[in-house]
C-alpha positions as CSV (number, residue, x, y, z in Angstrom):
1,X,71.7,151.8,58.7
2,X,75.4,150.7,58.8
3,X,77.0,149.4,62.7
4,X,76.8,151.6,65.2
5,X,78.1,151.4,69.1
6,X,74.7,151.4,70.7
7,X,74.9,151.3,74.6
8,X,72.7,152.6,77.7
9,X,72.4,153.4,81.3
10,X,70.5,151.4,83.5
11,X,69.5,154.5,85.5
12,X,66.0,156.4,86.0
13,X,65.1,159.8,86.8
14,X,67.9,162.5,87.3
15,X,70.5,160.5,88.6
16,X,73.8,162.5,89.2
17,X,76.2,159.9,88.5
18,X,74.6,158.8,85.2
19,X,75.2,162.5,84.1
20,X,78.7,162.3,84.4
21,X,79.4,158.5,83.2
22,X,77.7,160.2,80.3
23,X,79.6,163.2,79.6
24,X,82.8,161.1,80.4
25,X,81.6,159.2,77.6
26,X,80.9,161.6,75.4
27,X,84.0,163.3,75.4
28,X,86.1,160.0,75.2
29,X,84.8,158.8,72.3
30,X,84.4,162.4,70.5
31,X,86.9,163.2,67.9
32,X,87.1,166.0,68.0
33,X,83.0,166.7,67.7
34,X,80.4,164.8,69.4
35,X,76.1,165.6,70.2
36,X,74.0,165.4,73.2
37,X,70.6,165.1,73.1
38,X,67.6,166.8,74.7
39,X,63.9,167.5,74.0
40,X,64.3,171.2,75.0
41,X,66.3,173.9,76.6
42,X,64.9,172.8,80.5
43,X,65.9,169.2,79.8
44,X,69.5,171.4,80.7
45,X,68.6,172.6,84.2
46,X,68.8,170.6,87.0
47,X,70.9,167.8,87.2
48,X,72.9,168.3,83.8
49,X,73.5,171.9,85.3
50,X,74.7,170.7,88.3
51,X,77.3,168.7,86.1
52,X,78.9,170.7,83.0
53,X,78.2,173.9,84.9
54,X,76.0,177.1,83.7
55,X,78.3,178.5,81.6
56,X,78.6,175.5,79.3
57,X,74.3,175.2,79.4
58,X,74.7,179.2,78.5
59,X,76.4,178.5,75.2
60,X,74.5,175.6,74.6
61,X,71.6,177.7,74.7
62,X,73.2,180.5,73.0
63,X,75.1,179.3,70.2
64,X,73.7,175.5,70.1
65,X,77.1,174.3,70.6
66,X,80.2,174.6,73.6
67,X,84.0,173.3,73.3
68,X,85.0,171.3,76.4
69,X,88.8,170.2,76.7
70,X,89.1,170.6,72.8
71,X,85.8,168.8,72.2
72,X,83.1,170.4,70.1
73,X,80.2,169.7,71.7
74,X,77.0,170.3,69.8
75,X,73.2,170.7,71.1
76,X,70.5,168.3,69.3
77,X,66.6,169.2,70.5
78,X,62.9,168.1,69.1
79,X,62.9,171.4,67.6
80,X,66.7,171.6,66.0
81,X,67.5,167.5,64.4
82,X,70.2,167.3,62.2
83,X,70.2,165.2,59.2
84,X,74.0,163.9,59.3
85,X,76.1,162.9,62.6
86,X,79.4,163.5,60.9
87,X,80.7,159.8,62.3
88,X,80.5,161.2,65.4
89,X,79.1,160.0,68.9
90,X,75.8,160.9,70.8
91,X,74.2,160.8,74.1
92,X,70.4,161.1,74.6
93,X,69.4,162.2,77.6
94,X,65.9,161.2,79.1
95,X,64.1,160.8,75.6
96,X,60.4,159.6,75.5
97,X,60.0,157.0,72.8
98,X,59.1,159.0,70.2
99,X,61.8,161.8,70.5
100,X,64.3,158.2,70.4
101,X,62.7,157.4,67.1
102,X,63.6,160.6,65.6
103,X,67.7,161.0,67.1
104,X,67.8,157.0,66.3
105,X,67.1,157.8,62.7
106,X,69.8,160.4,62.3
107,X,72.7,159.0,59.7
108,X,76.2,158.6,60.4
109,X,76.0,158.7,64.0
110,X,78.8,156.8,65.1
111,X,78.1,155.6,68.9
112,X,74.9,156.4,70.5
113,X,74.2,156.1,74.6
114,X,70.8,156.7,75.9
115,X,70.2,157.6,79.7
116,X,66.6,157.3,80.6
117,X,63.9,159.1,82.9
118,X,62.0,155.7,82.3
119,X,63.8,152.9,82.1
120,X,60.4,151.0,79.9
121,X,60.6,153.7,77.2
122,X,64.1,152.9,76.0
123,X,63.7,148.9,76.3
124,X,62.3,148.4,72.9
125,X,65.2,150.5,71.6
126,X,67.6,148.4,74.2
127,X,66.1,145.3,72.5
128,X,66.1,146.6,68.8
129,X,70.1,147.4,68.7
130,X,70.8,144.5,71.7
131,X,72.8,147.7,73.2
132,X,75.3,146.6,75.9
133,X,74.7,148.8,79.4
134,X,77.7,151.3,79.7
135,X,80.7,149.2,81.4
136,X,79.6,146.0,80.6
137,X,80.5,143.5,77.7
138,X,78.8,143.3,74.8
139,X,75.7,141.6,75.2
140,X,74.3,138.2,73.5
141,X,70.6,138.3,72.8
142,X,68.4,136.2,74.8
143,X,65.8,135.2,72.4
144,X,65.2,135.7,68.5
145,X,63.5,139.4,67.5
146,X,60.8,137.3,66.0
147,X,58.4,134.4,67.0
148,X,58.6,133.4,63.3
149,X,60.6,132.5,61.1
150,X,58.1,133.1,58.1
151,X,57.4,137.1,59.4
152,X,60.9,137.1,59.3
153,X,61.2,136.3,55.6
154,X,58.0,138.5,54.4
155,X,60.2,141.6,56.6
156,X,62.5,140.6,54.4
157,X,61.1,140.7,51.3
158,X,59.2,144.2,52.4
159,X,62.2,145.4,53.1
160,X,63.7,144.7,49.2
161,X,60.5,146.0,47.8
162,X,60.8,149.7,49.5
163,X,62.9,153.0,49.3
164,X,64.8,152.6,52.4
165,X,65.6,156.1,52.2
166,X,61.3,157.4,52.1
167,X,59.8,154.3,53.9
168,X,56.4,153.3,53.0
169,X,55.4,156.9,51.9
170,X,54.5,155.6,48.7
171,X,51.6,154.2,48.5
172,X,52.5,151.0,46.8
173,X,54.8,150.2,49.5
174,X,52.2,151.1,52.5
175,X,50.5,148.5,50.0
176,X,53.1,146.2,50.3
177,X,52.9,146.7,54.4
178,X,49.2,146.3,55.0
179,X,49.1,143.2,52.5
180,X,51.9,141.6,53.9
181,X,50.7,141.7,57.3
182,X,46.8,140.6,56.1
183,X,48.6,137.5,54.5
184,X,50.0,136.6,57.9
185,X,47.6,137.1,59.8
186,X,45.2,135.1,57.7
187,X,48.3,132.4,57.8
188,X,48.0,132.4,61.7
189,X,51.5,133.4,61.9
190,X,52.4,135.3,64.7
191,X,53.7,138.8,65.2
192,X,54.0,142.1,67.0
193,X,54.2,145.5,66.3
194,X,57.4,146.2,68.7
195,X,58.9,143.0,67.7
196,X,58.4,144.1,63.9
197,X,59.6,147.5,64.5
198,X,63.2,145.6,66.3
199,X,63.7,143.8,63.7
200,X,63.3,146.5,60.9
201,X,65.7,148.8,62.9
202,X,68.3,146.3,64.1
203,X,68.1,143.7,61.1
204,X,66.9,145.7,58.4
205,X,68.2,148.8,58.3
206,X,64.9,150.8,58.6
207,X,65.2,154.4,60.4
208,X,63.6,154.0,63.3
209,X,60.6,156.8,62.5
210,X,59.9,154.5,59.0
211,X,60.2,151.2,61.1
212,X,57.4,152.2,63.8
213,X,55.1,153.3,61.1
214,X,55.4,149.8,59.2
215,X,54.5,148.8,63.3
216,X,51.7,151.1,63.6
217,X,50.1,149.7,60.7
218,X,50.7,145.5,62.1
219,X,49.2,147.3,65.3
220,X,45.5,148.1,63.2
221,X,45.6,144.3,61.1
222,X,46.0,142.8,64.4
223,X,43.3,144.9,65.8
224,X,41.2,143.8,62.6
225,X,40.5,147.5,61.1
226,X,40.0,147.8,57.7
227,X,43.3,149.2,55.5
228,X,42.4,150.4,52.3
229,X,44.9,149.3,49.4
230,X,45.0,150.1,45.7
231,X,46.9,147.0,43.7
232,X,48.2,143.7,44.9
233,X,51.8,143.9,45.3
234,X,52.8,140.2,46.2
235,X,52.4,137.7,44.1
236,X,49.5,134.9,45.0
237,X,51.9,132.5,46.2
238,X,53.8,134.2,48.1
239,X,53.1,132.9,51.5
240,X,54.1,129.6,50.4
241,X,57.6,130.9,49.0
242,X,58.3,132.6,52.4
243,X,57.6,129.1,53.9
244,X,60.1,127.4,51.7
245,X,62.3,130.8,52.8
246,X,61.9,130.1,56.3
247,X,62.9,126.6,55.6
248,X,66.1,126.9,54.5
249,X,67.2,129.1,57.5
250,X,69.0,127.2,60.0
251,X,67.7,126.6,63.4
């Protein structure tokens, strides 16, 4: 997934001002067409009511899409995803993690700022993109995405071996997932799910549904369940030539 402006709001619950710092936003940065983003229709009441006013909720329910001061400003909900952002900028308002997953994966979206019911739901995401909270600088990670430098070079090698664009719906790459993780686990190298799905999103390019599927699977080798697989994919020395990877990577 190529750059993309990623920033939030550190805000919970339906917080007036963090409406319209993100509306200001939106239209700002929107040239001339941007998105906002809600599960449903009643995610428009309240609050975001209060804000744009009911006759720019109306249309949004309406027609799917209002202009405001020559901005076209179209309606994105869990039932009506689009499949191309047209380089244009979105805001998400009060996604759970899952309904993030699926806006986070949307191509070309140009500039993306989430504001949150629950502050924990959009960390991961936060963490994944290192997105800088809206009117701050641009934030410098505190820590690596990964405890090791060896997960990091098997991510990378998964990563090579799949169709970016279809994940691991194949089976040879869900292969490739579950074998890779067995191998490190057996290695005693350590890794999580949410730390695997970061890195696949922000370093690897992985849409974010693909990414926490390659997670939900490190989730059931950690938890020591039993994946069925149909051919070896990695060669049988392949932990040793992630080592020798992992090596050459400065510290």
């Amino acid at each position: 997934m190529p750059n993309r402006t990623s920033c939030f709001i550190r805000s919970e619950g339906p917080d007036r001002q963090s409406v319209v710092k993100a509306f200001s936003w939106l239209l700002t940065n929107s040239k001339p067409l941007g998105f906002i983003a809600v599960h449903g229709f009643g995610n428009l009441d309240g609050v975001i009511r209060e804000v744009i006013g009911d006759a720019t909720v109306k249309n949004l329910r309406r027609q799917g899409k209002v202009i405001v001061s020559g901005v076209e400003v179209s309606l994105i909900t869990e039932r009506k995803l689009i499949y191309d952002g047209k380089n244009s900028p979105m805001v998400a308002f009060y996604p759970d993690s899952k309904f993030l997953d699926e806006i986070d994966s949307i191509p070309n979206i140009s500039a993306m700022l989430v504001v949150p019911w629950l502050f924990k739901e959009v960390e991961p995401w936060i963490r994944a993109w290192n997105a800088s909270e809206l009117g701050q600088p641009p934030t410098t990670p505190k820590s690596a995405l990964l405890q090791s430098k060896i997960v990091e070079q098997a991510l990378k090698g998964l990563t090579s071996t799949v169709n970016l664009s279809t994940g691991i719906s194949h089976p040879s790459d869900r292969d490739a997932a579950i074998q890779m993780f067995e191998i490190l686990k057996a290695a005693g190298e350590p890794f999580s799910p949410d730390e695997i799905k970061a890195w696949l999103v922000g370093k690897g390019g992985w849409k974010a549904t693909d990414a926490q599927e390659v997670a939900d699977i490190a989730q059931k080798v950690i938890e020591g369940r039993r994946l069925k697989t149909d051919t070896r994919v990695w060669a049988h020395n392949i932990l040793e030539i992630w080592e020798k990877d992992a090596q050459r990577v400065p510290s």
